[in-house]
C-alpha positions in Angstrom: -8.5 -40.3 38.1 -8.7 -39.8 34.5 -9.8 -42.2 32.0 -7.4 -43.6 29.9 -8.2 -42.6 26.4 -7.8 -45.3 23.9 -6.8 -44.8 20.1 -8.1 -45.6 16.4 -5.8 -44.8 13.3 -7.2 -43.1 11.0 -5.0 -41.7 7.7 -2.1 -42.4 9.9 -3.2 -40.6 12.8 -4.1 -41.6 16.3 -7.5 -40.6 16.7 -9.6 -40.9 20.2 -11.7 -43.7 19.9 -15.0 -41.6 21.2 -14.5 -39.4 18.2 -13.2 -42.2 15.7 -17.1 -42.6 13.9 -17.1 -39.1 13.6 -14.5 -38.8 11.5 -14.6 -41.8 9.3 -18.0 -39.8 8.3 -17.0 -36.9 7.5 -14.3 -38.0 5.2 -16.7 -40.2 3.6 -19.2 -37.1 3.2 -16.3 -34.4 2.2 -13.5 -36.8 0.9 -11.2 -34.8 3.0 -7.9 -36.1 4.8 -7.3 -36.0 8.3 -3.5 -34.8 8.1 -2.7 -34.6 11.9 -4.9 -35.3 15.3 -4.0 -36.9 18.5 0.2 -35.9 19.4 -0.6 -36.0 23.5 2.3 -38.4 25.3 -0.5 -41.2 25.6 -0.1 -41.1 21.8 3.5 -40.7 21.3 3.6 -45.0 20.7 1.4 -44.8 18.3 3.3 -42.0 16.3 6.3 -43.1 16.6 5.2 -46.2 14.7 3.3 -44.1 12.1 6.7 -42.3 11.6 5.0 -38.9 13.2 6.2 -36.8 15.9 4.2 -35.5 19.2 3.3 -32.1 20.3 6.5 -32.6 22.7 8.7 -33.3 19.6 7.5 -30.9 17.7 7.9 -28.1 20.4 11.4 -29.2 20.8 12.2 -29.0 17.1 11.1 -25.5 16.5 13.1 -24.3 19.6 16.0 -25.9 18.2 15.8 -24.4 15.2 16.0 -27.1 13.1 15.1 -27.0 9.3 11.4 -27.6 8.4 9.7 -27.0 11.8 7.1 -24.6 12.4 6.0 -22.8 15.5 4.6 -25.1 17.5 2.5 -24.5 20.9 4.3 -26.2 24.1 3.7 -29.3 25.8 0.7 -29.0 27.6 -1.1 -25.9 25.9 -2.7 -27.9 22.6 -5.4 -29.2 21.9 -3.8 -32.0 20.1 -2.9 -33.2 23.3 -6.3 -32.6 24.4 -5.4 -29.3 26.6 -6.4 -25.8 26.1 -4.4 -23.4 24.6 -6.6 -20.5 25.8 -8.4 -20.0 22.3 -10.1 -22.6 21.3 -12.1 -23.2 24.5 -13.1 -20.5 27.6 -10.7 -21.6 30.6 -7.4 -21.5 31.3 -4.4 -22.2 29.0 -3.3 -25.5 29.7 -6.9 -27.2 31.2 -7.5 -30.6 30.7 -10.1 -31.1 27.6 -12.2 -34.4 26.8 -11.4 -36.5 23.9 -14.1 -35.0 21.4 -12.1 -31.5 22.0 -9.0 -32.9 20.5 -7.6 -30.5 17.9 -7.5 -32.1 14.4 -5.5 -30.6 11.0 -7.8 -31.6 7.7 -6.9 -31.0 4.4 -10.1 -29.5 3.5 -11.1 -27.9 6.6 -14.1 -25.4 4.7 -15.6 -29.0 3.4 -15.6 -30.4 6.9 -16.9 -27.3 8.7 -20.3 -27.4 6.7 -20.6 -30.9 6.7 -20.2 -31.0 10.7 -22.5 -28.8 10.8 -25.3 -30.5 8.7 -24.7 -33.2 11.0 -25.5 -31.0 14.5 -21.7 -30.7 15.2 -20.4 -26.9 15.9 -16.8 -26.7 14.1 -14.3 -23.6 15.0 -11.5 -22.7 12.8 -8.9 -21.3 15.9 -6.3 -19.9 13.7 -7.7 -17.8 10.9 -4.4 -15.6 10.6 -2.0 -18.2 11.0 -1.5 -19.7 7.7 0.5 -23.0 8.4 -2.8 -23.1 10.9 -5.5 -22.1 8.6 -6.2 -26.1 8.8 -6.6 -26.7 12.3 -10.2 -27.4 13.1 -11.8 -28.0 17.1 -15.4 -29.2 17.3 -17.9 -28.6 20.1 -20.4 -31.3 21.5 -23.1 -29.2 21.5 -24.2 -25.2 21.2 -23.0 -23.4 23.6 -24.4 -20.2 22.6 -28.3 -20.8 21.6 -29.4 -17.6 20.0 -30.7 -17.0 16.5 -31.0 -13.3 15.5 -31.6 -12.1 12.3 -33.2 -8.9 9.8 -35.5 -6.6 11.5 -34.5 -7.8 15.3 -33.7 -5.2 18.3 -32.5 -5.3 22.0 -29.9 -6.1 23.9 -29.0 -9.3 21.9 -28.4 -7.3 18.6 -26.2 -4.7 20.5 -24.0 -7.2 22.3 -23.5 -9.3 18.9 -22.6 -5.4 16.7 -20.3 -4.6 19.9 -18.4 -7.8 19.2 -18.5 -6.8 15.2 -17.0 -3.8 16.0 -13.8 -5.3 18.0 -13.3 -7.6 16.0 -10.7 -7.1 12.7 -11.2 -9.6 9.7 -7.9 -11.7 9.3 -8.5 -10.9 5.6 -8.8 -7.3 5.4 -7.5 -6.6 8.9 -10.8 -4.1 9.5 -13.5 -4.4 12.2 -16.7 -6.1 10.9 -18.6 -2.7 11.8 -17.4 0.6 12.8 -20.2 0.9 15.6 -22.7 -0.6 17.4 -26.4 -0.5 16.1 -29.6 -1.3 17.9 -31.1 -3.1 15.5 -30.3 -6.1 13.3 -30.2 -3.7 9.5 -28.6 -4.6 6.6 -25.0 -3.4 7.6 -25.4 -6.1 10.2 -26.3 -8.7 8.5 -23.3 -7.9 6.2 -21.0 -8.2 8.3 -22.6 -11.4 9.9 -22.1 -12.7 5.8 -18.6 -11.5 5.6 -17.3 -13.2 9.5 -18.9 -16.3 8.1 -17.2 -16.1 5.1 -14.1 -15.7 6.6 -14.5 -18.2 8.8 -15.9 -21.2 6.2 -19.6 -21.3 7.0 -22.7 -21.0 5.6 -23.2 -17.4 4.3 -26.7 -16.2 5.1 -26.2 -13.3 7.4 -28.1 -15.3 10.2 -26.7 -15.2 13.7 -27.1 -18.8 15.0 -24.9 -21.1 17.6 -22.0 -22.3 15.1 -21.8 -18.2 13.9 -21.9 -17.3 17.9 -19.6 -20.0 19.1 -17.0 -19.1 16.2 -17.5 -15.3 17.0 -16.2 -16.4 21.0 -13.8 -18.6 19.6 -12.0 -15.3 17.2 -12.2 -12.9 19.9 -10.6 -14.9 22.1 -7.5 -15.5 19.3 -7.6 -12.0 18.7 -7.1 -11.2 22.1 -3.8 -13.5 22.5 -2.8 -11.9 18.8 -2.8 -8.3 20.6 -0.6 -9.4 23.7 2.3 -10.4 21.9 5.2 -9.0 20.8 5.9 -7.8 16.9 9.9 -7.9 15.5 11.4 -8.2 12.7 10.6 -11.8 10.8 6.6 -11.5 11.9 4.1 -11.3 9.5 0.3 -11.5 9.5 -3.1 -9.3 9.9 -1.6 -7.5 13.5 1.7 -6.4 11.3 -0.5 -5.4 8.2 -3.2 -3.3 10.9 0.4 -2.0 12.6 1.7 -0.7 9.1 -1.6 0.8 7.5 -1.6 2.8 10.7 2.2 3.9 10.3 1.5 4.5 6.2 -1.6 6.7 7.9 0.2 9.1 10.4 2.6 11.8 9.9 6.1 12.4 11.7 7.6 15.1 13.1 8.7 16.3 9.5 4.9 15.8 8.4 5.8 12.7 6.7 4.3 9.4 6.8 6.5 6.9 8.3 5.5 4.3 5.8 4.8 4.7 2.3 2.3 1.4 2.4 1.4 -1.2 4.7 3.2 -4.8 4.3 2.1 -7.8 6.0 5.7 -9.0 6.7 7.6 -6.7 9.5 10.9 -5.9 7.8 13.4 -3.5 8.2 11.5 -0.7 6.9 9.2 -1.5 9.2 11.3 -1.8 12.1 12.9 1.6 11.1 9.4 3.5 11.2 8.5 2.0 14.0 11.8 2.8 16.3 11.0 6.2 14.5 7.7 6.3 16.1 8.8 5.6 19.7 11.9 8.2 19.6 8.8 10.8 19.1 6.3 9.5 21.3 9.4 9.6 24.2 8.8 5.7 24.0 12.1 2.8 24.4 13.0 3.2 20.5 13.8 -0.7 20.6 11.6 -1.4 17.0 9.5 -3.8 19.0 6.1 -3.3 19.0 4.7 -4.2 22.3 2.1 -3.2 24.5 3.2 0.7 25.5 3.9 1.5 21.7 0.6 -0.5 20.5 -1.4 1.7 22.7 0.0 5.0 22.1 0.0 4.3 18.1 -3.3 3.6 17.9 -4.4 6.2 20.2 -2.6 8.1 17.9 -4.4 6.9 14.8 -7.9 7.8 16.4 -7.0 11.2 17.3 -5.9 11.6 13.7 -9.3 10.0 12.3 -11.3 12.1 14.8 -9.6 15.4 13.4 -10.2 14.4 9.6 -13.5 13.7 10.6 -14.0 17.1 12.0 -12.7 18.8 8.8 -15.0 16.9 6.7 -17.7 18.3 9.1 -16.6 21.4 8.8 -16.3 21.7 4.9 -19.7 19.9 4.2 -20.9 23.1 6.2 -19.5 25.7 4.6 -20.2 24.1 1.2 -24.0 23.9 2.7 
């Protein structure tokens, strides 16, 4: 039987009481506010007398479509109710977490990143391209990746860190990290190490440690659920920006673009190029873009990058 978890407030939030020092420190160190913690069902007392609503409510809002709710995960798949959502944490999507793993919204989340980690705590941010999200902060008791790479390194280490690199797309720019694999920890590697940590509020010195590994596992996995879903009309973010700057990229049957620039909102235009797309790949021209049209577009794009590739070749030898 599980333990019952007992509650602190903190900034009008329930807050599990194993966790409760923790954060009265890092406020103190950062100044930072604690805007939203604990809304599990053991908590929904508690809220209901700070005048906040639980994950449950929440949930139930959004699907009703009333004015000022967000997208919300359901019941059962949060972390504020101290369950996986299949991001944050390796498992499966609705697993039971402890009461350190409780996901917690700050108003200053870059502040309390570093200052967790000064204090031996490893800090993910889960939701890098969501921007109502950008907020949301898990910790981690301990490392769960020890490794610590850095300039002039080879082996198998290096590779397996640039192979992740290269999968992974900035939420910023949308791009991978790096465009290949390398063997040894160079400059270009250590770049992009600078620039994921950047992106992803830590500190910026190119060094491969357990907080950059452990935020590296945590990304992958939330670019992962990012590539399963659906896009439609309304969506916005990095996978409708990467979807457009592909459809700016390739040429229709007429030798036109589809687009004429990428957008990070799917509107109608993009709806239009996209339904435009599937009649001419023999796909369901529905102007969703799912898993069958995802593949053959960028399958698409790499053929075309591959044959530009081959014409550069091929001019840089006849000009030699």
């Amino acid at each position: 039987m599980a333990k019952k978890t007992e509650f602190e407030i903190i900034d009008n939030c329930p807050v599990p009481q194993e966790l409760a020092d923790e954060v009265r420190a890092l406020k103190e160190r950062t100044g930072a506010t604690l805007n939203s913690c604990d809304r599990s069902p053991e908590a929904e007392p508690f809220l209901k007398r700070l005048g906040k609503m639980s994950q449950r409510q929440l949930f139930e809002g959004f699907q009703a479509g009333r004015p000022g709710f967000n997208p919300a995960n359901p019941p059962g798949r949060s972390t504020h109710e101290r369950r996986n959502d299949g991001a944050a944490y390796p498992g499966r999507a609705g697993a039971r977490l402890e009461d350190w793993q409780v996901g917690m919204d700050w108003s200053d989340p870059q502040a309390v990143v570093r200052a967790a980690s000064r204090r031996g705590w490893l800090v993910t941010v889960t939701y890098p391209t969501n921007a109502r999200e950008a907020h949301h902060l898990n910790f981690r008791k301990a490392p769960e990746l020890e490794v610590a790479l850095g300039r002039g390194d080879k082996g198998p280490k290096v590779e397996a860190l640039t192979e992740k690199l290269a999968r992974l797309r900035s939420p910023r720019t949308t791009e991978p990290y790096l465009s290949h694999r390398h063997v040894g920890y160079d400059r270009w590697v250590a770049g992009a190490v600078r620039r994921f940590q950047e992106d992803y509020h830590q500190k910026v010195d190119g060094k491969y440690g357990s907080q950059t590994a452990t935020q590296l596992e945590v990304a992958l996995r939330e670019q992962k659920q990012r590539e399963r879903r659906d896009y439609r009309r309304g969506d916005k973010g990095p996978e409708v920006e990467r979807l457009t700057k592909a459809l700016a990229v390739l040429l229709d049957d007429d030798g036109k673009p589809y687009m004429k620039r990428s957008k990070e909102r799917y509107d109608q235009w993009t709806e239009r190029a996209v339904t435009r797309f599937q009649a001419e790949h023999r796909l369901d021209d529905d102007g969703v873009f799912g898993p069958k049209t995802r593949r053959k577009l960028y399958r698409a794009l790499e053929k075309h990058e591959e044959r530009l590739a081959k014409e550069r070749e091929k001019e840089k030898k006849e000009k030699g």
